[in-house]
C-alpha positions as CSV (number, residue, x, y, z in Angstrom):
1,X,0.0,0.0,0.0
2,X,1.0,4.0,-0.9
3,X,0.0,6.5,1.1
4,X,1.1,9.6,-0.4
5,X,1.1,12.5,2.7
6,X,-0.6,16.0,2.0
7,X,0.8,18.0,4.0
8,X,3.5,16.8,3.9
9,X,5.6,15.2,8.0
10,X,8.8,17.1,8.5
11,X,11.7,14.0,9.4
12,X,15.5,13.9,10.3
13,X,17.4,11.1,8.4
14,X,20.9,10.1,8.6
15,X,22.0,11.9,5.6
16,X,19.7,15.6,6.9
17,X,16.6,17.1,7.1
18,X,13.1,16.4,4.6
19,X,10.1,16.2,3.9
20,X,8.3,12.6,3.7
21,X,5.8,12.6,0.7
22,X,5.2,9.0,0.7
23,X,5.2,6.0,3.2
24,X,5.2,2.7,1.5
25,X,3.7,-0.1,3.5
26,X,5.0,-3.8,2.5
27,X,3.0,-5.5,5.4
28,X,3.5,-6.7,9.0
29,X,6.6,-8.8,8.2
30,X,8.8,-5.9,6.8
31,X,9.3,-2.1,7.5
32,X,7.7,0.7,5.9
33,X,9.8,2.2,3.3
34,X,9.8,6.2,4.0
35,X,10.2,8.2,0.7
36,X,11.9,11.8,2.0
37,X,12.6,14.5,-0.5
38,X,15.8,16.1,1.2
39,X,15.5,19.8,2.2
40,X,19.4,20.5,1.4
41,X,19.2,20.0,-2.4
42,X,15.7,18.2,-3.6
43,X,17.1,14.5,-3.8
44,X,14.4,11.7,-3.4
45,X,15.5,9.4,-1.3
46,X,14.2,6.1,0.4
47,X,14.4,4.8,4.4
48,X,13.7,2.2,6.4
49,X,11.3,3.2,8.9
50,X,14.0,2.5,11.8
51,X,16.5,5.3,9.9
52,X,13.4,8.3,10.5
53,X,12.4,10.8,13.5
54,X,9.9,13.0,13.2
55,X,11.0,16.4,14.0
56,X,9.6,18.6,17.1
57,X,5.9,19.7,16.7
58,X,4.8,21.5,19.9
59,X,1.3,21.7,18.8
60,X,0.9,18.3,18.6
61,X,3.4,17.1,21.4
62,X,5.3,15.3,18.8
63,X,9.3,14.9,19.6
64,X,9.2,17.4,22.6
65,X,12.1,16.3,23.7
66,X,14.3,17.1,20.4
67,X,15.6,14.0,19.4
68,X,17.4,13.7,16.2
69,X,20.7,12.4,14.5
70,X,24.0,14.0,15.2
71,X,24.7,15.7,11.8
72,X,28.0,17.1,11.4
73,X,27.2,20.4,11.2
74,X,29.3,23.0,10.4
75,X,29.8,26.1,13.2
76,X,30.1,29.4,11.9
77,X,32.3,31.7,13.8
């Protein structure tokens, strides 16, 4: 099963920051496949459900607690 998402759930990944458009479902026995179009430069790009977090959403008390993947981000001085 497809289920294309309108809007559209905010996620970190291990490779940045997107935007999920569609969750692919392939049953009880295997993981849902997460299709993320990356914020940094517009690449689609598949993950396994156990690779996703959904970022912070205070109005719904989603992720209060900030968690995410350490990217190596780059500190401006």
């Amino acid at each position: 099963m497809i289920l294309q998402l309108s809007p559209t759930i905010l996620v970190d990944t291990p490779i940045g920051r997107g935007h999920t458009i569609f969750i692919i479902d392939y049953g009880m026995h295997q993981n849902s496949c997460w299709v993320v179009t990356m914020e940094k430069n517009g690449i689609v790009k598949h993950f396994d459900s156990n690779d996703i977090i959904v970022c912070t959403n205070f109005t719904f008390h989603i992720n209060e607690e900030k968690n995410c993947f350490n990217h190596n981000l780059e500190i401006k001085k």
